[in-house]
Each structure stands twice: as structure tokens, then as C-alpha cells.
C-alpha positions in Angstrom: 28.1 69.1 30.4 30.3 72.2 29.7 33.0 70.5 31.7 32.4 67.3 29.3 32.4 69.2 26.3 35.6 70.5 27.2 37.0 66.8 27.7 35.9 65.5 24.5 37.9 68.8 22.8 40.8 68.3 24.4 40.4 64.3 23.5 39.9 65.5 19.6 43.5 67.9 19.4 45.9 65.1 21.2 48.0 63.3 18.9 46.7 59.6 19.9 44.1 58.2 17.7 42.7 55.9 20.5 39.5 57.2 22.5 40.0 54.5 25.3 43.6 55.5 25.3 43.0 59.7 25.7 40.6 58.9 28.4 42.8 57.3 30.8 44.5 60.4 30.6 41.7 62.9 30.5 40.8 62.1 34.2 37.2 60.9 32.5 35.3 58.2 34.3 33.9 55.6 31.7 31.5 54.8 34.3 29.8 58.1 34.6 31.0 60.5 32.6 29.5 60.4 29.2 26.1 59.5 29.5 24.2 61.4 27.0 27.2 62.8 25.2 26.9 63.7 21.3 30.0 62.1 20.0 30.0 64.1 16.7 33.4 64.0 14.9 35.0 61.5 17.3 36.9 58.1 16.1 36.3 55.2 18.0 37.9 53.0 15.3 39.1 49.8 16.9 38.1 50.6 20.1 37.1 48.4 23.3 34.9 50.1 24.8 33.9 47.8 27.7 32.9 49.6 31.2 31.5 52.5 29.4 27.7 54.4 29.9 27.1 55.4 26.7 23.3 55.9 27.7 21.5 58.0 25.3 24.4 59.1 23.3 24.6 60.1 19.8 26.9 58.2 17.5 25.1 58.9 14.2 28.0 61.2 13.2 30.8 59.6 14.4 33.2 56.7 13.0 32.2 53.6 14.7 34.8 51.5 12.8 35.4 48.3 14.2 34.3 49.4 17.9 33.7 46.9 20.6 31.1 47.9 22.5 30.6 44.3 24.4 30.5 45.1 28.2 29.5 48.8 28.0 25.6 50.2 28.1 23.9 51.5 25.2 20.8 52.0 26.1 18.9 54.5 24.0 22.0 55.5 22.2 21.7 56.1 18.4 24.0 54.5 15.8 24.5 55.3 12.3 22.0 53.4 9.9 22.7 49.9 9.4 25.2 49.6 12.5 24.8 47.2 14.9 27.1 47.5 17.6 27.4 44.3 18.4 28.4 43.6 14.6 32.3 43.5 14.8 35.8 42.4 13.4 37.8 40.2 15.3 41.3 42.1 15.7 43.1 39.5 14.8 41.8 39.1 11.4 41.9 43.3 11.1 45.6 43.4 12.3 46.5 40.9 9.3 44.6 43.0 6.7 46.3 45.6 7.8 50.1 44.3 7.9 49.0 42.7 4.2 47.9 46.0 3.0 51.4 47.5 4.4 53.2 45.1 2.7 51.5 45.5 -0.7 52.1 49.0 -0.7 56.0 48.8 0.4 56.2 46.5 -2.5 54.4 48.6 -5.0 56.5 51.8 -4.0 59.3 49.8 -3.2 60.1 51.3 0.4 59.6 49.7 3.9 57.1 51.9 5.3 57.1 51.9 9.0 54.5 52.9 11.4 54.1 56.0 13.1 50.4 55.8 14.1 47.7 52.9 13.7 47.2 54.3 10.3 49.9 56.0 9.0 53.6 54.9 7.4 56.3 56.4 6.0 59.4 55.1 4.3 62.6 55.9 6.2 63.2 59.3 4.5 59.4 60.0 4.8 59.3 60.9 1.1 56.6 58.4 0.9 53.5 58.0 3.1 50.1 56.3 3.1 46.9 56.5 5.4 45.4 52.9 5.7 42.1 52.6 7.3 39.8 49.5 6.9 36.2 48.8 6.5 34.0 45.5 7.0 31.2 45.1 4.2 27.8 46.8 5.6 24.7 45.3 4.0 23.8 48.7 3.1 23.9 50.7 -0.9 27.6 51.8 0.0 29.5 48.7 0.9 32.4 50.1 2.6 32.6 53.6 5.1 35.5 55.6 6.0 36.6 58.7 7.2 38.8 61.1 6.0 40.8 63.3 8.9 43.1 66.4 8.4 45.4 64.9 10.6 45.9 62.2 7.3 46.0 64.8 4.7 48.6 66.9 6.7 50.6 63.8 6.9 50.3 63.0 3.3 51.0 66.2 1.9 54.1 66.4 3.6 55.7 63.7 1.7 56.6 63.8 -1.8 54.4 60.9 -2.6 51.1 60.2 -0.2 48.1 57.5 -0.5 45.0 57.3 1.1 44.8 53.5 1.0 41.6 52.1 2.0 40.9 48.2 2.9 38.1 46.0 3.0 37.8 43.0 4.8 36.6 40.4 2.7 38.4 41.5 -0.7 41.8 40.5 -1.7 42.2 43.8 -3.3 42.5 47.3 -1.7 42.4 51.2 -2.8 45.7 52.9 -3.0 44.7 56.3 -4.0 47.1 59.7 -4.7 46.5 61.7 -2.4 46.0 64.4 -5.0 42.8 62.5 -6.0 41.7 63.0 -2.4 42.4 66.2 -2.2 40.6 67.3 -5.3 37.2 65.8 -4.4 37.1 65.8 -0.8 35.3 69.5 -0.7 32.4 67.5 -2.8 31.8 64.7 0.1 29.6 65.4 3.4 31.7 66.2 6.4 31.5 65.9 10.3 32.3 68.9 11.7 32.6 70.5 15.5 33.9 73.7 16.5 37.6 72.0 17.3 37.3 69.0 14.6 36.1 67.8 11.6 36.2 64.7 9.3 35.3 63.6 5.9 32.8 60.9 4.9 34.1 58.3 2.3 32.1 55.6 0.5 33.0 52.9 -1.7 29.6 51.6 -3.7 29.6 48.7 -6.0 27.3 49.8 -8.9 28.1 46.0 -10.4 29.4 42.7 -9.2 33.4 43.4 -8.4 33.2 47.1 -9.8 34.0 49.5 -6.8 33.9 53.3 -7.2 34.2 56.3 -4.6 30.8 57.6 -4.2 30.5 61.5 -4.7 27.3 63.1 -3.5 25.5 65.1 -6.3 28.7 64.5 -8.8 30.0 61.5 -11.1 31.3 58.9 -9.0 35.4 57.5 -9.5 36.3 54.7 -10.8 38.8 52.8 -8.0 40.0 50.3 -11.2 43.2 52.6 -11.8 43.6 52.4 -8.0 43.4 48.8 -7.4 46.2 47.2 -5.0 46.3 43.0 -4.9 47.1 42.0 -1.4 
């Protein structure tokens, strides 16, 4: 396990965002190599995970996102609350929220932001940046997750204007918010964290019909009205 251990730090430090993708180049073998494995503070956001053993391993603090776990094992693993892995997003339909959501936000700040990762864009001078990630509605108090990565925040801070711009499948609207916003409560929300990682949990809740806020554990939640973004 020492050996996997090792693996999965090496697969949280590359520069890809794509689990399936560092393991073809970590040597790992889908097949056999991470039964039982606590997958704490790993993103497997988008993910198809077919020909995988995930036997008896511990998702429960890791981002699931839109994971496609159809063709891999799962027996006795544990999910997050409310997730069923077998609950997903057809690609398709996520790949055109996202372009719509990248178009909305090149309009509002009136830059073409191109891609430099599956989530983040800059303009061409990369003065201006966002972070788009995407959530499908869980039946749960907290409609929408996310997660929150360094990796995003040192990106956005390095621009002169940054978003973390967050998406939900079945609204017309998304969350464009400053990054300064972020930055200023993300201390107050509950975090993932290994020895080589770490990740911040983000919630939207919907306290009324069509009112969205970010939840903040133990503090006043925000308003995401100012931050509204018609797509």
C-alpha cells in the first residue's frame, strides 16, 4: 500500500486534472491496483472509469463529479451521501454547458477566453481568468457540490481579474463569482486535506424557490443574486 500511496501522490502534484489520464502514465494497473484505496482529496470529475477495482474504496472525501463508473467494480466501496454512482451526466449535454458558460463569461468581460485546462480560461493577455466547474442537482439540502482546488486559486490570482464560475445543469443561469469573494470565505468552508493535497468544499443551497446562496458552515450564508450569469 506504501507503494500505492505513493502513486496516488505523485497522481495529486501532475499538472493534468484527469485521473484516468495520470494513470496511464503512472504504470498503475486499473485492474489491480487500487482495491481498497482511500481516495481522499482526489478529483475524478468527468472521469470514465470503466476496467477499474475500486473494491472497498473510500470515496466519501473525494469529488465524484460527473464520474462514470459503468464497467468498473464497486463492491463495498463508500460514496459520499446521496451519490449514486450510477447517477450521471451525459458528456454531451456537460460539454455544452460548459462552452455556454465560456461564452457568457467572454461576453460579460468582453475577452475570448481560451482553454488551458478542462476548467480553466484566460483571455489572450491572461489579465482575465475564470475556473468553471459544473454540478448536476443532488436531491439532497445543498443542491449543487463543488470543489475548490489551489491549483484554481493560483491561477486566478495571477490575473488581474479572476472568477470562480460555477454551473449547474438544469439552470439557465450560472455563478460568476470574484475571486476575492472566494478567497475571503474559503478558510470558513470544510476542506479535504492529505499530506500532499487538499481541496475546498463548496455548496450552493436554495433556501427558496429560485434563490441560490453559497452555504457557509457555522456563518451567514451569500447571496449568489449579485453573482448571477444568464447563459
Amino acid at each position: 500500500m506504501v507503494e500505492l500511496d505513493e502513486a496516488l501522490a505523485r497522481i495529486q502534484s501532475a499538472d493534468t486534472e484527469n485521473f484516468v489520464e495520470l494513470v496511464r502514465t503512472s504504470g498503475l494497473d486499473p485492474a489491480s491496483d487500487f482495491r481498497f484505496a482511500n481516495f481522499e482529496g482526489m478529483d475524478f470529475s468527468n472521469c470514465k472509469l470503466r476496467g477499474f477495482d475500486f473494491t472497498g474504496c473510500d470515496f466519501t472525501n473525494a469529488v465524484i463529479g460527473n464520474a462514470d463508473f459503468r464497467g468498473s467494480i464497486i463492491e463495498g466501496a463508500k460514496f459520499p451521501n446521496n451519490f449514486s454512482p450510477w447517477s450521471r451526466v451525459d458528456p454531451k449535454l456537460l460539454l455544452q454547458k460548459r462552452k455556454a458558460i465560456v461564452a457568457a463569461m467572454s461576453s460579460q468581460l468582453q475577452e475570448n477566453l481560451a482553454k488551458t485546462s478542462q476548467a480553466m480560461y484566460q483571455s489572450t493577455d491572461g489579465q482575465k481568468r475564470i475556473a468553471c466547474t459544473i454540478s448536476k442537482r443532488y436531491d439532497s439540502r445543498t443542491p449543487y457540490w463543488y470543489a475548490y482546488h489551489p491549483k484554481w486559486d493560483d491561477f486566478l490570482k495571477e490575473g488581474a481579474e479572476g472568477y470562480f464560475v460555477l454551473g449547474c445543469m438544469d439552470l439557465n443561469v450560472a455563478f460568476s463569482i470574484p475571486r476575492s469573494i472566494i478567497n475571503r470565505i474559503r478558510y470558513d468552508l470544510h476542506v479535504s486535506k492529505t499530506e500532499k493535497s487538499q481541496y475546498w468544499h463548496v455548496h450552493i443551497g436554495e433556501p427558496t424557490d429560485g434563490e441560490y446562496v453559497l452555504v457557509i458552515p457555522h456563518k451567514s450564508n451569500v447571496s449568489l443574486k449579485p453573482y448571477e450569469l444568464l447563459i
